[in-house]
Structure formats: C-alpha cells, structure tokens
C-alpha positions in Angstrom: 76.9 128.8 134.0 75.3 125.4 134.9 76.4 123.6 138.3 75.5 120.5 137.4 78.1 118.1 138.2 79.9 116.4 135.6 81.0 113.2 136.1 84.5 111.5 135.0 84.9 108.6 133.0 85.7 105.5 135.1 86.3 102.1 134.4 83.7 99.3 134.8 83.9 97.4 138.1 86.5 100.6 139.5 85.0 101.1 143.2 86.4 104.7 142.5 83.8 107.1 143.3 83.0 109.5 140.0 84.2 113.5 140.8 82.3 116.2 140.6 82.6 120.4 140.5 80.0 120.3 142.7 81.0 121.5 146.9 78.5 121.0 149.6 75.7 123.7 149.3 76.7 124.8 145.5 79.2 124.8 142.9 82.9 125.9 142.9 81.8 128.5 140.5 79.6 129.8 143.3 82.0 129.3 146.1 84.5 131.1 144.4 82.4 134.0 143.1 82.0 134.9 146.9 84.9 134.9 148.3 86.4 137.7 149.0 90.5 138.0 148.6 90.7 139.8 152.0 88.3 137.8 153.9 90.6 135.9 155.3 93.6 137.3 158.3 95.4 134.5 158.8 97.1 134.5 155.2 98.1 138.1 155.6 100.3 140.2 157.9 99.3 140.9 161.5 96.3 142.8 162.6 98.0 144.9 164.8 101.7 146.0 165.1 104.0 148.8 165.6 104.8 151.8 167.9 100.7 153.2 167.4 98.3 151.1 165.8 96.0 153.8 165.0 98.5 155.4 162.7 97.4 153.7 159.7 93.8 151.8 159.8 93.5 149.6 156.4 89.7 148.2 156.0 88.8 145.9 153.5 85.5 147.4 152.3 82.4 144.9 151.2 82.4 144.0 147.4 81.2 147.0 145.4 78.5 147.1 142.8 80.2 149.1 140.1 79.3 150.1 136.8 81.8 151.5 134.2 79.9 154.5 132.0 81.3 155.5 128.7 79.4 158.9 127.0 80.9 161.9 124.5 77.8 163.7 125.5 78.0 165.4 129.4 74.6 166.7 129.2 73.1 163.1 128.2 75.3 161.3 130.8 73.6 164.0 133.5 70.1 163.6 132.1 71.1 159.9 133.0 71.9 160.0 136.4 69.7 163.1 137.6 66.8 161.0 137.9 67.9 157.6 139.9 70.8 159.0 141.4 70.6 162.5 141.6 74.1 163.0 140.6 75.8 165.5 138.2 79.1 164.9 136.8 82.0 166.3 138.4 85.4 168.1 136.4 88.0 165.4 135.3 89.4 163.7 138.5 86.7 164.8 140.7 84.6 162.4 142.8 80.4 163.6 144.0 78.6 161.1 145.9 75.5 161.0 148.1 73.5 158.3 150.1 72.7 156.8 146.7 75.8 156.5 145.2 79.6 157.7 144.3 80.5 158.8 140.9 84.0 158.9 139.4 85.2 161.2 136.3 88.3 159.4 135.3 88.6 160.8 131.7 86.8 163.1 129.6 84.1 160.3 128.4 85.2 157.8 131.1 83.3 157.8 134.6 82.4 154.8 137.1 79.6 154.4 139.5 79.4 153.3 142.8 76.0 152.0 143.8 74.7 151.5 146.9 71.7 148.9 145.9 72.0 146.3 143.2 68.4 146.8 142.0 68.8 150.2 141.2 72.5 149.6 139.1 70.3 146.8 137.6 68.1 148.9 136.2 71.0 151.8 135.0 72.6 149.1 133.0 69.0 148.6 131.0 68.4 152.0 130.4 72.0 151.8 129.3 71.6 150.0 126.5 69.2 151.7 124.8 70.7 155.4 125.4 73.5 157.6 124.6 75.5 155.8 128.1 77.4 152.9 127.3 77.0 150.8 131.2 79.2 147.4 131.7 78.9 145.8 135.3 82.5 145.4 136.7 81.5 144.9 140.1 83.4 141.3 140.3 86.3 142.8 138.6 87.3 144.7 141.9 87.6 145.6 145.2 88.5 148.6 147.7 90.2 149.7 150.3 90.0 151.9 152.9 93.2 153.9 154.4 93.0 156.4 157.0 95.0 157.7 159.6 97.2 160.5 160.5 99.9 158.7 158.3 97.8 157.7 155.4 99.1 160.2 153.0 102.2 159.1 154.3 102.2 155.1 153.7 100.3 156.3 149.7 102.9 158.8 148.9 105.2 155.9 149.1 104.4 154.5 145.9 101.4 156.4 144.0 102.3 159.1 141.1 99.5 161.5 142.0 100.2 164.3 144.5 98.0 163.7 147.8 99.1 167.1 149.5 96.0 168.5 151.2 96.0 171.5 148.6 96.7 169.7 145.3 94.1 166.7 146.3 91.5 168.1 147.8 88.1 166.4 149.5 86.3 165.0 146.0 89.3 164.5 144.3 89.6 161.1 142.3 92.4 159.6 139.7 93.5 156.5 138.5 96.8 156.1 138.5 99.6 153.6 139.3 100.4 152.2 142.5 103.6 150.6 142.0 103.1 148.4 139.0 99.2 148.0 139.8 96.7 150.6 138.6 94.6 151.8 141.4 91.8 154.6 141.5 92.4 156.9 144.9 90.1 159.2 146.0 89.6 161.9 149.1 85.8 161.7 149.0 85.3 164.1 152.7 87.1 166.0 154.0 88.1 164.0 157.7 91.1 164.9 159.6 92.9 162.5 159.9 92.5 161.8 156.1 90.8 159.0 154.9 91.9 157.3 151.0 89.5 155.3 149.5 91.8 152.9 146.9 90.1 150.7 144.4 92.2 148.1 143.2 91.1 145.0 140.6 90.3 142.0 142.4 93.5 139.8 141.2 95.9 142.1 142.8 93.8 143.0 145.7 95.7 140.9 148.1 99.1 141.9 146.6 98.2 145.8 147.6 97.2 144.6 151.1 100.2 143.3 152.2 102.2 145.8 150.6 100.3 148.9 152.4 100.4 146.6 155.4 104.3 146.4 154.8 104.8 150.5 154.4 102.7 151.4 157.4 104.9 149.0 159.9 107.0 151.9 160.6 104.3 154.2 161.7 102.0 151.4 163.2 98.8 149.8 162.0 95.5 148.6 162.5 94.2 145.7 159.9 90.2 145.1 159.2 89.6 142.4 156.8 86.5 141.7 155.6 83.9 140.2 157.8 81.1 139.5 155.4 77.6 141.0 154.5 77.7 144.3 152.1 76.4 145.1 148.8 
C-alpha cells in the first residue's frame, strides 16, 4: 500500500487547506499497523488492585511473528522444520518450543509457529510455497497474553472449556478453544509453579479479553503489564 497523500477536491479561491492520510513521520496505514491494542494503560482497568497483587500478573506480550502451517503429511511437515528450527511435531494439543521457536499442533493437519526472528519465518514461508507445507503469515492477525500466578488457573477456569487441572493439562499442553464467545489458543509451555498460561487471542478482541481477565482476577488481586514497546 502507497502513502502517498491524496488530496481532496476543493473549490477555486477556498483558503481550505487540501487533507491528506498522511500523519507526521508516515502514513495512518503505518501508524496504525504498529500500534499495539494493549499499549496503552490509561484506557484499561487499573494496574494494580485488590487484597495481593501478585495473585494474578497479566503481561501484554510483544507482537508475535506467527505463521499458520497446513500439511497431511507429518513426516514432510518434520523434514520442514528439523533443519531451521530444530523442531518435531508434538501429539494433537501439544506445544515443543526451543530458543528458536514455539510450535503448536492444533488439529491433525493444523499447527502454528512462533518465531523468534522475522528473517528466519521469512524464509519458512518461501520454502513454503514450493513444498508439501502450506505457510500464511498471521502475525498482524494477533496477539498474546501472559497469565500467571498462584490464581491463574483460577481467573481461566472462569470462562475457558478446556480442563486446566495440573494432571489433565500438563506443561506442553496447547488447544484452541473458546474463551467466552472469543476463540483463544491456551497453552502451559513449562512447567512453573505458580503456573504460568500463555493465551493467544486475535488482535480485534485483544483488548476485550484484557479487561475481562482484568475483571475476574479483582477478587484474588492483580498485577497489569501493558506493553511497553520493542519485541519481534
């Protein structure tokens, strides 16, 4: 997309001043590709409150680079990884990550990818199209979330459909599921005590699942951490 400003038709001899889509320093376009919907404290609930604010810490991670992988063939989607990533796939709902990356099995042909450096996604989606591995970049698509605490579990258990006891959702375990009305992927990817979620969540309701996790920890106490810039 061009940022070339476009100017509005005026009339001859109007001292009106033509508009443009053009900010100071780049485009709206620009600006608004960057700006992250939990950037920002103010507009949400308080960054502290209740009786211990270490109950529930919620941390607006950086923006991710993700790539969503579609393949009918485990062995090629392994042979595709192995090499850049050194990642295997895990069962259905399973998450295996190293310093290089996090990989999610949501279905039986269905995974996504968490990279850690944007050159090296860049280079999966290329290979991509020329293998067995369909690749689509969706990193601008969403967002995550971090919740941990000793009453994590707790403030998720309030609304998601998956089972987070310690024995039926282990450390590595991944699903998408719904979170109220909002689909979400949760995962356990180590095994901390207290427990820490990771929650990815699209970009448009983002700020919606904030505020509500922010709204079902006040009883326990919580500790809020927008998003302070820098990041993938």
């Amino acid at each position: 997309m061009s940022c070339a400003s476009t100017r509005a038709p005026t009339r001859r001899g109007s001292s009106r001043r033509p508009s443009t889509t053009g900010t100071e320093g780049g485009c709206v376009a620009d600006s608004l590709a960057v700006t992250h919907p939990l950037a920002d404290p103010l507009s949400g609930p308080p960054e502290q409150t209740g009786p211990d604010s270490a109950a529930v810490v919620l941390t607006a991670e950086p923006p991710l680079v993700l790539l969503d992988l579609r393949c009918r063939d485990r062995a090629a989607l392994d042979g595709f990884l192995k090499k850049p990533l050194g990642l295997a796939s895990p069962p259905v709902a399973r998450a295996v990550s190293n310093a290089r990356g996090v990989l999610f099995r949501l279905g039986p042909d269905w995974w996504q990818l968490r990279c850690r450096d944007r050159k090296l996604a860049a280079r999966l989606l290329k290979a991509g199209a020329a293998g067995p591995v369909g690749a689509t970049d969706i990193s601008d698509a969403w967002l995550a979330v971090g919740v941990a605490g000793p009453r994590a579990r707790d403030v998720l258990a309030k609304a998601a459909t998956v089972d987070l006891h310690p024995e039926a959702f282990p450390a590595g375990s991944a699903a998408r599921t719904l979170f109220g009305r909002v689909t979400v992927v949760i995962a356990r990817l180590a095994d901390d005590e207290p427990p820490a979620f990771d929650v990815t969540v699209s970009r448009s309701n983002a700020r919606f699942l904030w505020r509500w996790l922010a709204d079902a920890a006040r009883e326990y106490g919580y500790t809020l951490k927008p998003f302070s810039g820098g990041g993938a």
